[in-house]
LUMLUMDREN-2810 file (N, C-alpha, C; in Angstrom, 1 decimal):
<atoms>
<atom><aa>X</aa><ch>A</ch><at>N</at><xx>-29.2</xx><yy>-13.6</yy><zz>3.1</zz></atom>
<atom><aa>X</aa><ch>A</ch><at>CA</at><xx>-28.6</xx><yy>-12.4</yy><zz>3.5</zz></atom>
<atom><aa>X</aa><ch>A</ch><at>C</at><xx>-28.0</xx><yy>-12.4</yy><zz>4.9</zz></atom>
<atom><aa>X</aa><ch>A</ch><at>N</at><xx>-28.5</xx><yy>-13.0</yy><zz>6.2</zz></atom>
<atom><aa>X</aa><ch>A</ch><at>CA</at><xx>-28.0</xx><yy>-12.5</yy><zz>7.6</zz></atom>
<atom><aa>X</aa><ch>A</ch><at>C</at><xx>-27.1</xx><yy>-13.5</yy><zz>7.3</zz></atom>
<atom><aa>X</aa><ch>A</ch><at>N</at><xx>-26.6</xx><yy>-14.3</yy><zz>6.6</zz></atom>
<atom><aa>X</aa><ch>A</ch><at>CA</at><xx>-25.5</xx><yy>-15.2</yy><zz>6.4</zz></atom>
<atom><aa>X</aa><ch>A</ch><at>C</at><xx>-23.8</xx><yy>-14.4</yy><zz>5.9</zz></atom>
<atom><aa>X</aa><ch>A</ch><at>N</at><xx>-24.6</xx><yy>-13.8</yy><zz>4.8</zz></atom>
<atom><aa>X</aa><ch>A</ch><at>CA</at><xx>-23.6</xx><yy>-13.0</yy><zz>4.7</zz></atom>
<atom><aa>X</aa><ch>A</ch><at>C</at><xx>-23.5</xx><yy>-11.7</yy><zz>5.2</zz></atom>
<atom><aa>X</aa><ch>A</ch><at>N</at><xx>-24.1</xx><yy>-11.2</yy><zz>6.4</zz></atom>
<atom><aa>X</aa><ch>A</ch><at>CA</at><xx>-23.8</xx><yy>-9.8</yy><zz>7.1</zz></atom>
<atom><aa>X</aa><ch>A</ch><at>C</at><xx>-22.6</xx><yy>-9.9</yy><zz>8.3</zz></atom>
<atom><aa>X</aa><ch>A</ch><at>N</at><xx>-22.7</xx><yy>-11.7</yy><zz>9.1</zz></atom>
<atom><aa>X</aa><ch>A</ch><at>CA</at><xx>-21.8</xx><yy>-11.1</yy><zz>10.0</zz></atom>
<atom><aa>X</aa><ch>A</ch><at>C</at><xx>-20.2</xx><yy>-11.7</yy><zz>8.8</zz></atom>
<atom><aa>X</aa><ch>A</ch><at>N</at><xx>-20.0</xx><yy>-11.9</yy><zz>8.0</zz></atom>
<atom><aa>X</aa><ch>A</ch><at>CA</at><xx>-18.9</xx><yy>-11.8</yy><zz>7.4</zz></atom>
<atom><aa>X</aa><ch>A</ch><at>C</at><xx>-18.2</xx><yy>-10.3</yy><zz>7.2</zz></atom>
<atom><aa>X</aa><ch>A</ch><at>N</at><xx>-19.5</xx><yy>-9.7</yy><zz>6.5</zz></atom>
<atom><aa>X</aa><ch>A</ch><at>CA</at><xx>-18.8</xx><yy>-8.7</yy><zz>6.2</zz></atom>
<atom><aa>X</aa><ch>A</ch><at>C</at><xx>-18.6</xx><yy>-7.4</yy><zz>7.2</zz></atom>
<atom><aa>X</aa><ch>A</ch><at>N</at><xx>-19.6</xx><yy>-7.7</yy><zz>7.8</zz></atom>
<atom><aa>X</aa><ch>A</ch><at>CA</at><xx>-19.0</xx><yy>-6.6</yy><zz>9.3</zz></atom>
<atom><aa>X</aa><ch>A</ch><at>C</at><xx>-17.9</xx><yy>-7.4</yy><zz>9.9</zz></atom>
<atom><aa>X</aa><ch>A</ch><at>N</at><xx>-17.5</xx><yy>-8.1</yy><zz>10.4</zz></atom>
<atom><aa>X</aa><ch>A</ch><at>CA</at><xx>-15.8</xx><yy>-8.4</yy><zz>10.4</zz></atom>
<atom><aa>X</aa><ch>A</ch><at>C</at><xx>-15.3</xx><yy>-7.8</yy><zz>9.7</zz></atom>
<atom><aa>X</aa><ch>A</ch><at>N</at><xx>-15.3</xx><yy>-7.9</yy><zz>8.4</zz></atom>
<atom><aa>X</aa><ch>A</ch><at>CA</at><xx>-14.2</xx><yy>-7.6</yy><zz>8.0</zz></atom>
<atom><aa>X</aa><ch>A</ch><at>C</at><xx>-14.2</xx><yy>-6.2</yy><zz>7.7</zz></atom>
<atom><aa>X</aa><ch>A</ch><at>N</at><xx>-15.3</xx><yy>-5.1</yy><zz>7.4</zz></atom>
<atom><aa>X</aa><ch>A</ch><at>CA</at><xx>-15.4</xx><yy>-3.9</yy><zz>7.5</zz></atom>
<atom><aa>X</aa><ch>A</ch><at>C</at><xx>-14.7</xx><yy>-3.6</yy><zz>9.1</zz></atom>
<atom><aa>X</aa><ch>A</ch><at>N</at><xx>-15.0</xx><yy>-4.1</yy><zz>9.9</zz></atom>
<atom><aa>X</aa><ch>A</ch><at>CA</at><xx>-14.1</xx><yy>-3.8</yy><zz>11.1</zz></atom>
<atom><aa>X</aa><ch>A</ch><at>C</at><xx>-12.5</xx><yy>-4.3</yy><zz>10.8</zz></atom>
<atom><aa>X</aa><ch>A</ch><at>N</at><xx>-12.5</xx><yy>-5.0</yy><zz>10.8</zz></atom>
<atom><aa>X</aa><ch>A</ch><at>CA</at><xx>-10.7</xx><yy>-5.5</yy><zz>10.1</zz></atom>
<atom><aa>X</aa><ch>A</ch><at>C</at><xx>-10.3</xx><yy>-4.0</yy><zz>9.4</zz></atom>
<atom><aa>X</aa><ch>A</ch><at>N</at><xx>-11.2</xx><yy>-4.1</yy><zz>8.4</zz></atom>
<atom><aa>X</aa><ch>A</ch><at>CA</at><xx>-10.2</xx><yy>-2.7</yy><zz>7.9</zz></atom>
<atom><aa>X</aa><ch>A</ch><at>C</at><xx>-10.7</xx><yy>-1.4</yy><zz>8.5</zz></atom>
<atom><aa>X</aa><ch>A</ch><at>N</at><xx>-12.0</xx><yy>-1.1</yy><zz>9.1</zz></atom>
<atom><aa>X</aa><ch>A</ch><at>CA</at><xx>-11.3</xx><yy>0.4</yy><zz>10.0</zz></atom>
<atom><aa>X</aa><ch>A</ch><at>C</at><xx>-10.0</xx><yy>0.0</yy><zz>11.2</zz></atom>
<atom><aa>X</aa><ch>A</ch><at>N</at><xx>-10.1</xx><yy>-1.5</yy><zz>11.6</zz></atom>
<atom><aa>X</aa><ch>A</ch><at>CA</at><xx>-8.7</xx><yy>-1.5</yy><zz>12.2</zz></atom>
<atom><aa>X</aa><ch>A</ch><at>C</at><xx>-7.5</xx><yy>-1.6</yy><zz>11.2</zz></atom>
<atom><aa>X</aa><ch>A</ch><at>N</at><xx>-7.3</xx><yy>-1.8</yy><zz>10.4</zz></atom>
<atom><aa>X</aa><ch>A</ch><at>CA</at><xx>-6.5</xx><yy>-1.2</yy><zz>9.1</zz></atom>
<atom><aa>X</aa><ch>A</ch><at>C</at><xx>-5.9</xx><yy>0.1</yy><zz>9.3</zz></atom>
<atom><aa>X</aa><ch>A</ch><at>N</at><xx>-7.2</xx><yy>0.6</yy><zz>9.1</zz></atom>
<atom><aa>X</aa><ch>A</ch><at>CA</at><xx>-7.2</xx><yy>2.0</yy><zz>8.8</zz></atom>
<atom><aa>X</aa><ch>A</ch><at>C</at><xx>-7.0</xx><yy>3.1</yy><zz>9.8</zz></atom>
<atom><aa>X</aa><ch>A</ch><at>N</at><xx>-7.1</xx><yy>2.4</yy><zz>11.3</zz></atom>
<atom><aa>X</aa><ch>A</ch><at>CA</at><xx>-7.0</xx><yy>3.2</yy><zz>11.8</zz></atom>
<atom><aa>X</aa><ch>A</ch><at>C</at><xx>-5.4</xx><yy>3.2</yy><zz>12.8</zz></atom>
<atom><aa>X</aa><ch>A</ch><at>N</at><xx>-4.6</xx><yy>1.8</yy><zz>12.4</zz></atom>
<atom><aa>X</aa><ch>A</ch><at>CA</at><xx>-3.0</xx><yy>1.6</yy><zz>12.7</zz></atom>
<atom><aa>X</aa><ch>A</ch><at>C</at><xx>-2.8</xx><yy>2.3</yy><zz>11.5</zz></atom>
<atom><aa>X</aa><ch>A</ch><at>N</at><xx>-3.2</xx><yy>2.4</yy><zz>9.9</zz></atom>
<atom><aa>X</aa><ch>A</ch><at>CA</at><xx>-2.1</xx><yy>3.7</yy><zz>9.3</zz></atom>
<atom><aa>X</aa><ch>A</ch><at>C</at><xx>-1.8</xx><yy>4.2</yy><zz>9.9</zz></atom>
<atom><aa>X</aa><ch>A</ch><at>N</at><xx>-3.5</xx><yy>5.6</yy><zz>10.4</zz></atom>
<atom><aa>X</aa><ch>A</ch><at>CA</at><xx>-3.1</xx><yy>6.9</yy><zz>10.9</zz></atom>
<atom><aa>X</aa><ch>A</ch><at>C</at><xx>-2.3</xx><yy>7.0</yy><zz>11.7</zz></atom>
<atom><aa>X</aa><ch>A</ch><at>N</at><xx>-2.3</xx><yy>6.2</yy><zz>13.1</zz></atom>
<atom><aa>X</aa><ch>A</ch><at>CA</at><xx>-1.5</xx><yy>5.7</yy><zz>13.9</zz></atom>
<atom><aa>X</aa><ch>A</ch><at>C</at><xx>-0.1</xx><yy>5.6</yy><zz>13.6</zz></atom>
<atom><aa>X</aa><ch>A</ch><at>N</at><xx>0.0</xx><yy>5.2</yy><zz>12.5</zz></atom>
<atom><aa>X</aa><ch>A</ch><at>CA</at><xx>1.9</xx><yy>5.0</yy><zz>12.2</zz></atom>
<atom><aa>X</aa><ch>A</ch><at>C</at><xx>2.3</xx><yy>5.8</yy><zz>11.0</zz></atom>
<atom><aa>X</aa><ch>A</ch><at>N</at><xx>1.4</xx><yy>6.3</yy><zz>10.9</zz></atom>
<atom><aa>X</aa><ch>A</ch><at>CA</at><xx>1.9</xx><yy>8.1</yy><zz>10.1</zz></atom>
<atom><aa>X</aa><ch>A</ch><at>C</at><xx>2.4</xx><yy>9.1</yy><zz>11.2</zz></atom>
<atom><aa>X</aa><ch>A</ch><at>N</at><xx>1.3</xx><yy>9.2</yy><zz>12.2</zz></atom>
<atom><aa>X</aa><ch>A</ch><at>CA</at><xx>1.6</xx><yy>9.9</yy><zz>13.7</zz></atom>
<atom><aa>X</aa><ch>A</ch><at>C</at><xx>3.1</xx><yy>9.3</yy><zz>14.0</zz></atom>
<atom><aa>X</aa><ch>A</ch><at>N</at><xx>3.3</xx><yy>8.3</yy><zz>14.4</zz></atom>
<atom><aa>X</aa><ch>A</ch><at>CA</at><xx>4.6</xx><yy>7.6</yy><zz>15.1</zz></atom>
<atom><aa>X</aa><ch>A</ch><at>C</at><xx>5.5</xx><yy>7.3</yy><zz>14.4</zz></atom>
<atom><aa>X</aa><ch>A</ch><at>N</at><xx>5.3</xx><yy>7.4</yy><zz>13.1</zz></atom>
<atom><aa>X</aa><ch>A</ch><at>CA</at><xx>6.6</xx><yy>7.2</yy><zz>12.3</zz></atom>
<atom><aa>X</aa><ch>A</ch><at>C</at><xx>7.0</xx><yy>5.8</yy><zz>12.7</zz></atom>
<atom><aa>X</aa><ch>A</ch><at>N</at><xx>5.7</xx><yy>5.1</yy><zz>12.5</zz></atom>
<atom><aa>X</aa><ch>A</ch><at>CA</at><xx>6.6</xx><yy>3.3</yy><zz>12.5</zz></atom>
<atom><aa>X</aa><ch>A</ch><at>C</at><xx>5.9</xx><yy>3.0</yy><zz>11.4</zz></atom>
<atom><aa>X</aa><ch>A</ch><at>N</at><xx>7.3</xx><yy>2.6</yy><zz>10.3</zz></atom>
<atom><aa>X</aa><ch>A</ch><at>CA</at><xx>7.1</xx><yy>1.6</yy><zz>9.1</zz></atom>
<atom><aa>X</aa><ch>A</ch><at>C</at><xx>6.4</xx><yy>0.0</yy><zz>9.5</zz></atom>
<atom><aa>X</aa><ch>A</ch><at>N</at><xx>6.8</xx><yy>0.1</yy><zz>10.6</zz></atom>
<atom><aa>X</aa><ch>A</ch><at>CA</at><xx>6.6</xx><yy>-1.8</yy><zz>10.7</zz></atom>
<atom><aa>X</aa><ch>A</ch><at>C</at><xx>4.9</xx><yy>-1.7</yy><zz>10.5</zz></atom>
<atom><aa>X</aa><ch>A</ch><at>N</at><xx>4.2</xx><yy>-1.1</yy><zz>11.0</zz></atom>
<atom><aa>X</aa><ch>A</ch><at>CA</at><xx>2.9</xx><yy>-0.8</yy><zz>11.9</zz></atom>
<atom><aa>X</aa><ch>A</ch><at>C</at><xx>2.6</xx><yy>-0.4</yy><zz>10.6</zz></atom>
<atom><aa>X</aa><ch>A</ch><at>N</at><xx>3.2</xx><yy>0.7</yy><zz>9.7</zz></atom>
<atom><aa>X</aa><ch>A</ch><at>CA</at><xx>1.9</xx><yy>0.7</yy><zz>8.6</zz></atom>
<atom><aa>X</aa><ch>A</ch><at>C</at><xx>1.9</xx><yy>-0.9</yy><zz>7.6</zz></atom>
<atom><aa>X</aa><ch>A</ch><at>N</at><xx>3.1</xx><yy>-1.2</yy><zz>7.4</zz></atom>
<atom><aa>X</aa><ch>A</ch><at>CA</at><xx>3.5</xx><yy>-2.7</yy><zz>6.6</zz></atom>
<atom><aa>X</aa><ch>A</ch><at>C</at><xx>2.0</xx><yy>-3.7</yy><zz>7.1</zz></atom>
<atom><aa>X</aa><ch>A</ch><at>N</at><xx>1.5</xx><yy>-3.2</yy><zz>8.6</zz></atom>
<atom><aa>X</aa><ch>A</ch><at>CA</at><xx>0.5</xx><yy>-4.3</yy><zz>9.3</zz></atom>
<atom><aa>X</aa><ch>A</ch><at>C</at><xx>-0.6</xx><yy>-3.7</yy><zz>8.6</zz></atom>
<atom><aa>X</aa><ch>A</ch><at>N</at><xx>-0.6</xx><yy>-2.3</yy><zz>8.5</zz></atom>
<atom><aa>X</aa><ch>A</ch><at>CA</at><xx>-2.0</xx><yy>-2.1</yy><zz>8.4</zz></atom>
<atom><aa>X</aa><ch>A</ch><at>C</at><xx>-2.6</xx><yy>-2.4</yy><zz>6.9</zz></atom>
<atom><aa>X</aa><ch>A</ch><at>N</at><xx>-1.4</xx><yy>-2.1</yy><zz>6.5</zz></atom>
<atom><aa>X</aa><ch>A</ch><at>CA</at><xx>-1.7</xx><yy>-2.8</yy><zz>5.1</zz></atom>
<atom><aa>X</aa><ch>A</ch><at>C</at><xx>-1.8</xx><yy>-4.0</yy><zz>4.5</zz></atom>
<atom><aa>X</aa><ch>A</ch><at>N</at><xx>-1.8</xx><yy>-4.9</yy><zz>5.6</zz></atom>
<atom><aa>X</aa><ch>A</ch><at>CA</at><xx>-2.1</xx><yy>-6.4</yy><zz>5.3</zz></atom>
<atom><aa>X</aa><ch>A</ch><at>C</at><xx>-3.4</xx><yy>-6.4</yy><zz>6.1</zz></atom>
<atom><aa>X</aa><ch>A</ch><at>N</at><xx>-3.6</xx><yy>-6.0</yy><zz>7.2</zz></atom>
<atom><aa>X</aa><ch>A</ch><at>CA</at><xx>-4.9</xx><yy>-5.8</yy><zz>7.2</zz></atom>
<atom><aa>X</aa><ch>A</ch><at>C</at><xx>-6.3</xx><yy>-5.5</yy><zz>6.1</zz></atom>
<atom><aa>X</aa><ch>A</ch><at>N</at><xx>-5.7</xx><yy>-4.2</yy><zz>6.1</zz></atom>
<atom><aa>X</aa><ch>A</ch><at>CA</at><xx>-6.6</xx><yy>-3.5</yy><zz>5.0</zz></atom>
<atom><aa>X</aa><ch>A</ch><at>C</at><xx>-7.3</xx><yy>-4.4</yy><zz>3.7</zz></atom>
<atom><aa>X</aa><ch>A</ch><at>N</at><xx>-5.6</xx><yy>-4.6</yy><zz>3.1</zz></atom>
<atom><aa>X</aa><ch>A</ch><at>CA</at><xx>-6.2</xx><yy>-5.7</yy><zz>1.9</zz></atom>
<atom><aa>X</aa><ch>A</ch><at>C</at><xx>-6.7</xx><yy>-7.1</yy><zz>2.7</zz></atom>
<atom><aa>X</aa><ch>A</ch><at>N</at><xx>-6.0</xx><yy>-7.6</yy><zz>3.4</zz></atom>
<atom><aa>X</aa><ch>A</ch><at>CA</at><xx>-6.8</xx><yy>-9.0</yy><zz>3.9</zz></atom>
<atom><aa>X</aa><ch>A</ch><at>C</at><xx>-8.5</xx><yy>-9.0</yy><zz>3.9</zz></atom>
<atom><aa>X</aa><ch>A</ch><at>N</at><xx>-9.0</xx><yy>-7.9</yy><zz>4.6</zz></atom>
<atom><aa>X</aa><ch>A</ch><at>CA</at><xx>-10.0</xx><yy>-7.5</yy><zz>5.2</zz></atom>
<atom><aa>X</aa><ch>A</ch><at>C</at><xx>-11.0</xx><yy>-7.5</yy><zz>3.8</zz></atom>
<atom><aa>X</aa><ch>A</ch><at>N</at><xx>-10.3</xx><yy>-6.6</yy><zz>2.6</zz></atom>
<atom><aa>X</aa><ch>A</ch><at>CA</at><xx>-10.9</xx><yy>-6.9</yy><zz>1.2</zz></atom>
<atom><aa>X</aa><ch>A</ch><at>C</at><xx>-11.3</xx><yy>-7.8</yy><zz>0.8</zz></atom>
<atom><aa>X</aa><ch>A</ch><at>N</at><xx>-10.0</xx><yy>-8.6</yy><zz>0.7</zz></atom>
<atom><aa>X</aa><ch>A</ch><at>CA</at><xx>-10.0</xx><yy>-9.7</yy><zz>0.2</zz></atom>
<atom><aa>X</aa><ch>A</ch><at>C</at><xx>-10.9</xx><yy>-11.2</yy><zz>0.8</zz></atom>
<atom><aa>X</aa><ch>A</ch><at>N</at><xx>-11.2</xx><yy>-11.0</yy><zz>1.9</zz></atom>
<atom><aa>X</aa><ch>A</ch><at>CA</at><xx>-12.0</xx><yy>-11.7</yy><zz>2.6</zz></atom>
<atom><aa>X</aa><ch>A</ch><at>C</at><xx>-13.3</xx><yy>-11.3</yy><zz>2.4</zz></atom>
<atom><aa>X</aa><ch>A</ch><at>N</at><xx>-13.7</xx><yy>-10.0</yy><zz>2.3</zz></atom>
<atom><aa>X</aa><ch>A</ch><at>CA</at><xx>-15.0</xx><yy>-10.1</yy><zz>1.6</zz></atom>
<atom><aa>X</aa><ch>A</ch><at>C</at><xx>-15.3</xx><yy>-10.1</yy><zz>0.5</zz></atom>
<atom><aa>X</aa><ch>A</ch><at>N</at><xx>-14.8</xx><yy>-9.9</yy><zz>-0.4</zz></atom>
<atom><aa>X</aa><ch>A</ch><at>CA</at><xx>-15.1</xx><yy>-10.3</yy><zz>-1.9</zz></atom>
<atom><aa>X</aa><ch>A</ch><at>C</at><xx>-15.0</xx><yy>-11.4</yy><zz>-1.7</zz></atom>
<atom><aa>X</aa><ch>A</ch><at>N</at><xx>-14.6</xx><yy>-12.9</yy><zz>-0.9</zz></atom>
<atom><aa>X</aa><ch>A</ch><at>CA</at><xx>-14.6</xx><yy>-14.3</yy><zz>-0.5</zz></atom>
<atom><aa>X</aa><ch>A</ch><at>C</at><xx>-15.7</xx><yy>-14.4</yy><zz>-0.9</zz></atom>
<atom><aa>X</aa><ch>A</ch><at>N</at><xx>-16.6</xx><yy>-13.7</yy><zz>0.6</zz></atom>
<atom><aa>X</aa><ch>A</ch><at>CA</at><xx>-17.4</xx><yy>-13.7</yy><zz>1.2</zz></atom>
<atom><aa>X</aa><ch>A</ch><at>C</at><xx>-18.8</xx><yy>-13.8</yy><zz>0.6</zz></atom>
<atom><aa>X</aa><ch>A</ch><at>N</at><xx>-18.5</xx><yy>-12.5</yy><zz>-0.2</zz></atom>
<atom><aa>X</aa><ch>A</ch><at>CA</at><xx>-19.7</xx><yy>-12.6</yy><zz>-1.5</zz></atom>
<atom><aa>X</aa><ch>A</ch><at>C</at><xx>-19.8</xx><yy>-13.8</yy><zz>-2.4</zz></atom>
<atom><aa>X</aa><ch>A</ch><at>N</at><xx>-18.5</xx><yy>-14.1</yy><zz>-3.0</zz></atom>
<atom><aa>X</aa><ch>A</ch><at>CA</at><xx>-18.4</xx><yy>-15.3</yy><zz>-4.0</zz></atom>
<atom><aa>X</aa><ch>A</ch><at>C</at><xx>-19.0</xx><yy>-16.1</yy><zz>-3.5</zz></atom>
<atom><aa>X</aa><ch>A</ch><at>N</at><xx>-18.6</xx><yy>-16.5</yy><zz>-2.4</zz></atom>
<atom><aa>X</aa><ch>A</ch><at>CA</at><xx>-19.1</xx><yy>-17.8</yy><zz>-1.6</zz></atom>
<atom><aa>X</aa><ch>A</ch><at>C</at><xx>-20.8</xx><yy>-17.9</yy><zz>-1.7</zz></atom>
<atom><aa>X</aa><ch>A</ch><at>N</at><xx>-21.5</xx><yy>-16.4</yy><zz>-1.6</zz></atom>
<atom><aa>X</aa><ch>A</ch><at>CA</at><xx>-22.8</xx><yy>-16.4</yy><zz>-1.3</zz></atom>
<atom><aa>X</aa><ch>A</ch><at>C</at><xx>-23.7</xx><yy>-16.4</yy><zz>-2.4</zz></atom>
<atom><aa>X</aa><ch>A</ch><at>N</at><xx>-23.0</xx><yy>-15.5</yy><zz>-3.2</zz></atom>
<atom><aa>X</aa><ch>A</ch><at>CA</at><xx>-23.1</xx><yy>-15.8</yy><zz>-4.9</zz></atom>
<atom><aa>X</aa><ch>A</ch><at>C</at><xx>-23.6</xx><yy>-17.5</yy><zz>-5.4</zz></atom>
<atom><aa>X</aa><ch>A</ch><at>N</at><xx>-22.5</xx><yy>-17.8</yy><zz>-4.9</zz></atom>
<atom><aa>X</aa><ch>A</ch><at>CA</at><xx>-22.1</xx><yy>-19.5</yy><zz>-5.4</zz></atom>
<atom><aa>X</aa><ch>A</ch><at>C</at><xx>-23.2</xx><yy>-20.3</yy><zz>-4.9</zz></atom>
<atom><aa>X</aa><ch>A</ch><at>N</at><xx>-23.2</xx><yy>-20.1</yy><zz>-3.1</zz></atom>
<atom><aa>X</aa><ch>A</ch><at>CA</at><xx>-24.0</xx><yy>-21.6</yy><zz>-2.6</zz></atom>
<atom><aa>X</aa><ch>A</ch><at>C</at><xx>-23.8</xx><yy>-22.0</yy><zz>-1.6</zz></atom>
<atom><aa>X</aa><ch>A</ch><at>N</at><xx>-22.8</xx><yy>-21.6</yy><zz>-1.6</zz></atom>
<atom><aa>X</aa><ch>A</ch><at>CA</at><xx>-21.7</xx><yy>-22.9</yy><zz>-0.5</zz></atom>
<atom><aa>X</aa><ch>A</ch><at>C</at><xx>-21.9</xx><yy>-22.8</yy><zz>0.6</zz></atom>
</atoms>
């Protein structure tokens, strides 16, 4: 288990930094900035469901 904790707090932090350049480019009206936070967001997903697999698995 402490193996897979600091994975997933990264990445739970990845996406409140996601989440919190949305709000940010809803406020500012920058398309570029939400395009980021939404690769964030999912990356940050996607990185932990890794995460788990991995822990699941073994490896």
């Amino acid at each position: 288990m402490p193996r897979l904790l600091l994975p997933l707090v990264g990445c739970v932090l990845l996406v409140a930094l996601g989440v919190s350049a949305l709000m940010y480019a809803q406020y500012d009206d920058a398309p570029g900035l939400g395009l980021i936070a939404f690769v964030l967001i999912f990356g940050g997903i996607g990185l932990g469901v890794r995460a788990v697999l991995r822990a699941k698995r073994g490896v």
